[in-house]
C-alpha positions as CSV (number, residue, x, y, z in Angstrom):
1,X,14.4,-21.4,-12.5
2,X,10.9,-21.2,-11.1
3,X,7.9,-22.5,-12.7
4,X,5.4,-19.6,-13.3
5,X,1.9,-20.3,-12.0
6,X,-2.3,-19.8,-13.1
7,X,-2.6,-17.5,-9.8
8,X,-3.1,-14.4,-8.3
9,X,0.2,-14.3,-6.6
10,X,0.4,-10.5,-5.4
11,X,-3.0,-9.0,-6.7
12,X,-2.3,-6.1,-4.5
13,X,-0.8,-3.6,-2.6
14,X,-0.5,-5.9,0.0
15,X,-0.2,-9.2,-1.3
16,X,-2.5,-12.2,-1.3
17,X,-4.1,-11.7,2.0
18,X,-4.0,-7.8,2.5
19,X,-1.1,-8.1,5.0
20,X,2.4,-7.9,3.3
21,X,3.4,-11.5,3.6
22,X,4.0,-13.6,1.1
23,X,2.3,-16.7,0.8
24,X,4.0,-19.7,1.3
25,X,3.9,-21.1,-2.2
26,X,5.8,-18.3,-3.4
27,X,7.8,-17.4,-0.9
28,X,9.8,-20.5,-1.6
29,X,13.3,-19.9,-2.7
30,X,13.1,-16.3,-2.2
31,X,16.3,-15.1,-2.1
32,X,18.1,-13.4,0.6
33,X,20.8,-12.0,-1.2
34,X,21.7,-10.3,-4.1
35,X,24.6,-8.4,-6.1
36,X,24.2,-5.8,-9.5
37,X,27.7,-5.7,-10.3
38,X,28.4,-9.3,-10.5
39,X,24.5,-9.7,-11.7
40,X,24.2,-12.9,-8.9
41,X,20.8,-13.6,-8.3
42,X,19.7,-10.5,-10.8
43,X,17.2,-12.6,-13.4
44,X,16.2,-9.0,-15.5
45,X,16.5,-5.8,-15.3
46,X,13.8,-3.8,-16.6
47,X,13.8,0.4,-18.0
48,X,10.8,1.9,-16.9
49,X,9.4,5.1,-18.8
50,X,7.9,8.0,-16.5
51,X,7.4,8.1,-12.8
52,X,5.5,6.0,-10.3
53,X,5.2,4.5,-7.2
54,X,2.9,2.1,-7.8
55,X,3.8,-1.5,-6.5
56,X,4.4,-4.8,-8.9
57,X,0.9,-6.6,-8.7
58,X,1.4,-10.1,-10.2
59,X,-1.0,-12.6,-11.0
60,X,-0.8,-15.8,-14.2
61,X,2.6,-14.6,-14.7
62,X,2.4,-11.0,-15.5
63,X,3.6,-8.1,-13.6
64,X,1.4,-4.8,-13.9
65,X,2.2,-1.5,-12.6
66,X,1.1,2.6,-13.7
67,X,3.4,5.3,-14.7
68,X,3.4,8.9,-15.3
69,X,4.9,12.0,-17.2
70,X,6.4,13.8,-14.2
71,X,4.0,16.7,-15.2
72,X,1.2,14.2,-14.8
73,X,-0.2,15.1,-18.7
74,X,0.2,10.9,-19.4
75,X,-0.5,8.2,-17.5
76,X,0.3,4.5,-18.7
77,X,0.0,0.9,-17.5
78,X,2.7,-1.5,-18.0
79,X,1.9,-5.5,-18.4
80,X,5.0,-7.3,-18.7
81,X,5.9,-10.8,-18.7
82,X,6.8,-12.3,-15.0
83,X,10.0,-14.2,-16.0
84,X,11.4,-13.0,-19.2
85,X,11.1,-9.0,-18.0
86,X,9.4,-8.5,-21.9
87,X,6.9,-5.9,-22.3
88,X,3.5,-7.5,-22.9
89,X,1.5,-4.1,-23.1
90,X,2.6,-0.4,-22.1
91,X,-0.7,1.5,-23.0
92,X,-1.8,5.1,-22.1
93,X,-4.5,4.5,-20.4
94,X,-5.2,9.0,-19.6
95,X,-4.0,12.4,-20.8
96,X,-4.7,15.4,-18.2
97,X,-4.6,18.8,-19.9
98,X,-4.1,20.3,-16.8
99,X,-3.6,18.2,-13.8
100,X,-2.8,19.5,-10.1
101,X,0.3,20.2,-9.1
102,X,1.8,17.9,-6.8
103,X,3.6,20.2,-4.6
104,X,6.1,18.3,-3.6
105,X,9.2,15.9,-4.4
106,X,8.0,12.7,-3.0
107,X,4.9,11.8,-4.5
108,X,3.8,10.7,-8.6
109,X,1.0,10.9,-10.5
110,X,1.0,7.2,-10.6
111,X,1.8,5.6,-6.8
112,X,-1.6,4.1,-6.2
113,X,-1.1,0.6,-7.1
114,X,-3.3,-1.9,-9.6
115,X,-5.6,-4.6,-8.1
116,X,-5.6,-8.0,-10.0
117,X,-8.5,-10.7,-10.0
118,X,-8.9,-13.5,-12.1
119,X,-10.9,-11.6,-14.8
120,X,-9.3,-8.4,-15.1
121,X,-7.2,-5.9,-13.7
122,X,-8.3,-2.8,-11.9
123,X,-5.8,0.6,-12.5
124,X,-6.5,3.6,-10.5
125,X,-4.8,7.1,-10.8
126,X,-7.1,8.8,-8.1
127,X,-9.3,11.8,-9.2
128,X,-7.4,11.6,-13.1
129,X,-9.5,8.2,-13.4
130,X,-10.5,4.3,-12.8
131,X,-10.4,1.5,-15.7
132,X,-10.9,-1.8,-15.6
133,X,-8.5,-3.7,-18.3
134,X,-9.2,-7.1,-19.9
135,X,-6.5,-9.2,-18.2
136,X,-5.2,-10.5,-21.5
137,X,-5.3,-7.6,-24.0
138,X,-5.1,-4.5,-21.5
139,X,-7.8,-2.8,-23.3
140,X,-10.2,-1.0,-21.6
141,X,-13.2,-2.7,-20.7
142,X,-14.9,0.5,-18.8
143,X,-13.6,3.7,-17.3
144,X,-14.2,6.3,-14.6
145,X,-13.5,9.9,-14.7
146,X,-16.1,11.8,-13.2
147,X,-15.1,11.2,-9.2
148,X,-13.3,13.9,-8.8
149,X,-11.7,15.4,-5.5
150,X,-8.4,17.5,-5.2
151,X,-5.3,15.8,-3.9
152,X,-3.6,18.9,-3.5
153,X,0.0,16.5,-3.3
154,X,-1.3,13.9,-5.6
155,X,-3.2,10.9,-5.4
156,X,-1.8,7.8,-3.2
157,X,-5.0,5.2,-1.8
158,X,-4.6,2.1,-3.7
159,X,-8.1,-0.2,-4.8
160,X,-8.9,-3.4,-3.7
161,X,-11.6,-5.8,-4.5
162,X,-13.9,-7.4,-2.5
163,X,-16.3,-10.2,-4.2
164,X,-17.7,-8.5,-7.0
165,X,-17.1,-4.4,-5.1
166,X,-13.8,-2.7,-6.2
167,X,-13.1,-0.2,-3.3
168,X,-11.9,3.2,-3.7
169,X,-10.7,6.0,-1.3
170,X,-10.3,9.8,-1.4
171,X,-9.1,11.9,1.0
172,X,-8.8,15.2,-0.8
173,X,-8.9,18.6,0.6
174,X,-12.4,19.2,-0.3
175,X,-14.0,16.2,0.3
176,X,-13.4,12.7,1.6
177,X,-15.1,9.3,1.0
178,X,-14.6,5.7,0.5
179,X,-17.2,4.0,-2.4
180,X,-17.7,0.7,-4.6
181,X,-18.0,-0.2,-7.8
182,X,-19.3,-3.1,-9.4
183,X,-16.4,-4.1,-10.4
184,X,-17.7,-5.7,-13.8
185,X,-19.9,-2.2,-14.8
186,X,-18.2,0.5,-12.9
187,X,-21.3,1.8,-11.6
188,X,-21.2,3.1,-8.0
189,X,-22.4,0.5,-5.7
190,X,-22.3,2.4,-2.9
191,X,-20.4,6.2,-1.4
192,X,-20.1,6.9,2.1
193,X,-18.4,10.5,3.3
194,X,-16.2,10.8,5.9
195,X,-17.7,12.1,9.3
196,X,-14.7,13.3,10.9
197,X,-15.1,16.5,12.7
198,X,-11.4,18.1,11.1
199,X,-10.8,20.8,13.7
200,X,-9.1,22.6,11.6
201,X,-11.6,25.7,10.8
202,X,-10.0,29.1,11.2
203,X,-11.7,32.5,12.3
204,X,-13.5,32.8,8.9
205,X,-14.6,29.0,9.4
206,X,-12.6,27.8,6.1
207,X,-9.9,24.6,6.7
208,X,-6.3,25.8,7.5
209,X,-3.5,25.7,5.0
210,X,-6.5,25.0,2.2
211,X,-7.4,22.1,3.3
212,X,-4.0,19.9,3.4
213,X,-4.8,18.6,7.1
214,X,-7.8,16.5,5.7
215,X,-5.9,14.4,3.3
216,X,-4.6,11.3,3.6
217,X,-3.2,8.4,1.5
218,X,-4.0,5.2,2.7
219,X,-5.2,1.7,1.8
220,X,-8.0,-0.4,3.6
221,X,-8.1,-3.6,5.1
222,X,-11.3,-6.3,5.7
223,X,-11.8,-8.0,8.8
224,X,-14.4,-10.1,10.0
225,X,-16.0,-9.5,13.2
226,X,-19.0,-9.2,14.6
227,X,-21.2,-11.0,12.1
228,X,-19.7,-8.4,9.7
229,X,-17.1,-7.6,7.6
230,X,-15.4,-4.4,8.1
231,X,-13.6,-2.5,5.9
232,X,-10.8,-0.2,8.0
233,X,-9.8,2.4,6.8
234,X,-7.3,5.2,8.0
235,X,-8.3,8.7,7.3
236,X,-6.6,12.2,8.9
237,X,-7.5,13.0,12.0
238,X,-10.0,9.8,12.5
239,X,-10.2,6.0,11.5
240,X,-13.4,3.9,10.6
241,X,-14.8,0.9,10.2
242,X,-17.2,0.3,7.5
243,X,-19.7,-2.7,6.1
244,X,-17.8,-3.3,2.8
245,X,-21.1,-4.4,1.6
246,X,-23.2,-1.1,1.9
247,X,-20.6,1.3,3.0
248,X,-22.5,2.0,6.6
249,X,-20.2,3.6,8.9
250,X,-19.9,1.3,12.1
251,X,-17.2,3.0,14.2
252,X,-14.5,5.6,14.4
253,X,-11.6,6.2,16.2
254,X,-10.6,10.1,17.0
255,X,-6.8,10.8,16.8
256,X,-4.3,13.9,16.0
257,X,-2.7,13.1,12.8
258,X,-2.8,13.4,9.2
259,X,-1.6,12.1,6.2
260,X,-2.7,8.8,7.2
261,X,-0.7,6.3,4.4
262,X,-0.1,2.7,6.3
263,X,-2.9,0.3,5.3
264,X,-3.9,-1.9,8.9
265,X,-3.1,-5.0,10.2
266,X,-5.2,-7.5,11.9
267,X,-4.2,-10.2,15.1
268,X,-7.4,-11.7,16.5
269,X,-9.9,-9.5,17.3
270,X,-7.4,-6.1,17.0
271,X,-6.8,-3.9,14.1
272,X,-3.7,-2.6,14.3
273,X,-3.3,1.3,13.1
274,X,-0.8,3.6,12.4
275,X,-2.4,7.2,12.7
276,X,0.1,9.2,10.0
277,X,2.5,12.1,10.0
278,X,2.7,14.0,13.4
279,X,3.2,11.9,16.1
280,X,2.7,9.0,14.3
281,X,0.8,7.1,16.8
282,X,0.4,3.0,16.4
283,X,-2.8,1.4,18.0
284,X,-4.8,-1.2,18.4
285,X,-8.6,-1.3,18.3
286,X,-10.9,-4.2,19.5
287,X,-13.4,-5.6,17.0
288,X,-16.5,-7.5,18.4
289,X,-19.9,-6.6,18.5
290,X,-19.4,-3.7,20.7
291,X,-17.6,-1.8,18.8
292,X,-19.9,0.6,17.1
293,X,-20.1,4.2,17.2
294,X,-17.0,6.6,18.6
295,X,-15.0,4.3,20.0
296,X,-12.2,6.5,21.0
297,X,-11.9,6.0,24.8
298,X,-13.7,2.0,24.8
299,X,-11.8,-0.5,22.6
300,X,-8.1,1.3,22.2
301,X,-6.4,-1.9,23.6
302,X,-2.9,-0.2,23.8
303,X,-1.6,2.9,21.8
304,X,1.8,3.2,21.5
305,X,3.1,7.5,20.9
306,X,6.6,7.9,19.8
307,X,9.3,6.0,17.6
308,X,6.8,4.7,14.7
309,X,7.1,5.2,10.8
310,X,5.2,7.9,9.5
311,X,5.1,6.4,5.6
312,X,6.2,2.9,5.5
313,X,3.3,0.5,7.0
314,X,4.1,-2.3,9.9
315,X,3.9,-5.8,9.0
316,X,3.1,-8.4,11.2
317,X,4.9,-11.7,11.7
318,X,3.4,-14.3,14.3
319,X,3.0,-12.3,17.9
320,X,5.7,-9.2,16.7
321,X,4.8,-6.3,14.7
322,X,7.7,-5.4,12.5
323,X,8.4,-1.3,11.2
324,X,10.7,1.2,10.1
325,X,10.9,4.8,11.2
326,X,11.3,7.3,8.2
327,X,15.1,7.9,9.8
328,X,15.9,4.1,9.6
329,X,15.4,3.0,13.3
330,X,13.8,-0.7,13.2
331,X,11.5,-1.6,16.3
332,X,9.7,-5.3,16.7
333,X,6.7,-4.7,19.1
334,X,4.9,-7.8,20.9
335,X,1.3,-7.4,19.3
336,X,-0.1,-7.8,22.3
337,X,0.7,-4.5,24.7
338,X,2.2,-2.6,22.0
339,X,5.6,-2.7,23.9
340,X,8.9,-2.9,22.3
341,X,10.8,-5.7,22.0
342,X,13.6,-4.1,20.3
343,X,14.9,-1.5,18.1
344,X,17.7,-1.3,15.5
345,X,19.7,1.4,13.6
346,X,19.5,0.7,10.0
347,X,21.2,2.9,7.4
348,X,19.0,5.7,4.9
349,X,15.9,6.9,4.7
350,X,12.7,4.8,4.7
351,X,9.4,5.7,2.3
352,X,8.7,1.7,1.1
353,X,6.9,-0.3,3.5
354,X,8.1,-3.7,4.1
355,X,7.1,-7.2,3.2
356,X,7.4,-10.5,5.2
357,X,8.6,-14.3,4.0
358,X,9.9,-17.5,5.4
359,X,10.1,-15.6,8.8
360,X,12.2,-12.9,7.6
361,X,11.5,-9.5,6.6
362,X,12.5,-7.1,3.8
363,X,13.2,-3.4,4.5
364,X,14.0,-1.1,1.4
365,X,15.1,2.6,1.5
366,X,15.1,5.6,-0.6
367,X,18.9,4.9,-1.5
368,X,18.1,1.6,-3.3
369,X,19.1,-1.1,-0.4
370,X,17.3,-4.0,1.0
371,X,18.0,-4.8,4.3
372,X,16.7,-8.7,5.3
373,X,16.4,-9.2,9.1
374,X,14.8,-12.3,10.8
375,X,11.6,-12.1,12.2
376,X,13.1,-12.8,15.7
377,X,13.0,-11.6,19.5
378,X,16.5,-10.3,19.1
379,X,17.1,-7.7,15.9
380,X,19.5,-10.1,12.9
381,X,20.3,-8.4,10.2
382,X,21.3,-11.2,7.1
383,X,21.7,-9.2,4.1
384,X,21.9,-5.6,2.6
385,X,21.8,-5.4,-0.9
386,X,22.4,-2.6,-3.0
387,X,20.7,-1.5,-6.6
388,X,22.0,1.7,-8.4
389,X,19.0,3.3,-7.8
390,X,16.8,4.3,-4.5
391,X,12.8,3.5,-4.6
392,X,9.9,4.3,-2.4
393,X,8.1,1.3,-3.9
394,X,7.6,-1.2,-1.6
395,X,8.5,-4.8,-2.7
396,X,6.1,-7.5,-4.1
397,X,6.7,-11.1,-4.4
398,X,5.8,-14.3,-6.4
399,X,7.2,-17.8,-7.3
400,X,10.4,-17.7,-5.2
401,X,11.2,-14.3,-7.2
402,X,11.4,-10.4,-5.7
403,X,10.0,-7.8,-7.5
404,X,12.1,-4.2,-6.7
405,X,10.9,-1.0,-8.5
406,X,13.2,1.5,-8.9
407,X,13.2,5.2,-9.7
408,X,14.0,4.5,-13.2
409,X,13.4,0.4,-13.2
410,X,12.0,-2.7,-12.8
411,X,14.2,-5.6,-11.0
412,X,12.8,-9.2,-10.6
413,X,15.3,-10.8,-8.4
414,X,15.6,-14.7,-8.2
415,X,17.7,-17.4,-8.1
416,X,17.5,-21.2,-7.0
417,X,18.6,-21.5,-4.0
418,X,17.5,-18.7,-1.8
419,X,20.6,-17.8,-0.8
């Protein structure tokens, strides 16, 4: 059984180093396979009450993720012990008289993920509020409730911290930002508004369809470059760069899509981007000191138009970008042109983005299987493994174990031997 360990092993969305792969230390023994009937390889099994997409964030051996009522009136943090599957804390944490509908099937009120550092944790639920909890105890330590914008199909950016900044996005209908808070106080560091020009006005000059073109979903990434350190962020119908320190826009790129959910990946100097629902376009940017201002036309490296995922983000593996199209067709890409190395049929429907370890990654669908391929030149497929129910959480990792959420569960899969 694995030893649990004093660190931030998944504070995240996407992991330990903002890029989906687990690091080495717990990566180790990570199994490849797995069955529920027989229970091989199955260390607990967790009932979850209420809804929510929110991914496992682990850190000194405690799992913490949100839930919601499906009406959205409750919303609730869960702390529970890393290898037992006991429940430390399950608090409600906000009550919404009225919250907005979420018109439509595929979102919660609680699929923006938790950020961990090592003095507290950081639980976000979009416009409905923004709490910092005392790592230990789960009680409240401050909260947010006043930055408000409307979701119109719920709230889906997830926080992450940078020194002492917790960084939030909106992309609402009415109005879209990215700010800070001092992470300690929860007073606003710094807000900057999105400068996209929408194009979406209609003869009376309002936005089309109320707005929903403007929205988007998606969690940022930090890069250095330049003598900076940029915070990239994906919104609809434009991406930016921003200094995570002051919030100064630095660049933006133009593009046609919306619903922008995939956080970016870096290699080198390139931020890698997928643009949303549309056409879905993946890109890559060049990051130097040049790059400032609309950099549309000068620093697209390569941009690559059809077969990409619209929900679940790339991951990036040595030279390859890794993905999964919403209709289960797998693509490696060399990082370098954008060009396809190769693509591969996998079975269901794909919301979860995947996560990378010992050179092999994990794809999970909306039917509750995990398909393990090698982080190869030619597509290998190892393992599919089946759980009685579907998700649209992606995975998490830590200490040789897999962390699976499940529509109505929590799964923390391990054994000894990785096998």
């Amino acid at each position: 059984m694995a030893v649990g360990s004093d660190r931030l092993n998944w504070p995240c969305r996407t992991g330990p180093a903002l890029n989906s792969v687990v690091a080495p230390e717990d990566a180790e023994g990570l199994p490849v396979s797995w069955d529920e009937a027989s229970g091989r390889n199955i260390r607990w099994k967790l009932p979850l009450e209420g809804l929510g997409h929110s991914i496992p964030v682990i850190g000194y051996n405690t799992v913490w993720l949100t839930a919601a009522t499906r009406d959205g009136k409750q919303q609730f943090v869960y702390a529970i012990d890393q290898h037992s599957g006991k429940i430390k804390h399950h608090r409600l944490l906000v009550e919404n008289a009225e919250p907005e509908p979420l018109m439509n099937e595929v979102n919660t009120y609680a699929s923006p993920s938790c950020a961990l550092d090592d003095e507290a944790v950081y639980v976000h639920f979009g416009t409905y509020g923004t709490a910092r909890l005392d790592r230990h105890t789960a009680e409240v330590q401050w909260i947010r409730k006043d930055i408000k914008v409307s979701h119109f199909r719920g709230p889906g950016s997830s926080p992450i911290v940078f020194d002492n900044l917790l960084i939030l996005t909106f992309d609402g209908i009415d109005t879209q930002f990215l700010m800070a808070l001092d992470k300690r106080t929860g007073e606003t560091v710094w807000k900057t508004d999105r400068t996209t020009d929408y194009g979406d006005l209609d003869a009376e000059g309002n936005p089309k369809q109320k707005g929903d073109l403007r929205k988007a979903y998606s969690t940022p990434g930090l890069i250095e470059a330049g003598g900076r350190t940029h915070l990239v962020s994906v919104g609809s119908r434009a991406a930016f760069g921003y200094d995570v320190r002051t919030g100064e826009e630095l660049w933006t790129i133009r593009h046609d899509d919306f619903n922008a959910s995939s956080p970016p990946s870096f290699f080198g100097n390139m931020a890698i981007l997928n643009t949303g629902t549309r056409s879905s376009n993946l890109l890559a940017v060049r990051l130097d000191e040049t790059t400032r201002g609309d950099v549309s036309k000068s620093h697209v490296v390569w941009d690559r138009t059809k077969g990409n995922s619209d929900l679940s983000a790339q991951v990036l593996v040595g030279e390859r970008i890794y993905l999964v199209a919403n209709n289960g067709v797998s693509v490696c890409i060399n990082v370098h042109n954008g060009e396809e190395v190769w693509k591969h049929r996998l079975e269901g429907t794909f919301t979860a983005s995947a996560i990378a370890a010992n050179n092999l990654i994990y794809f999970c669908n909306e039917e509750g299987a995990t398909t393990v391929m090698r982080a190869a030149d030619t597509p290998e497929v190892l393992a599919t493994n089946v759980l009685a129910e579907g998700m649209r959480s992606s995975p998490s990792a830590a200490d040789g174990m897999l962390f699976l959420r499940t529509f109505g569960h929590l799964y923390a899969i391990g054994g000894t031997s990785g096998e």
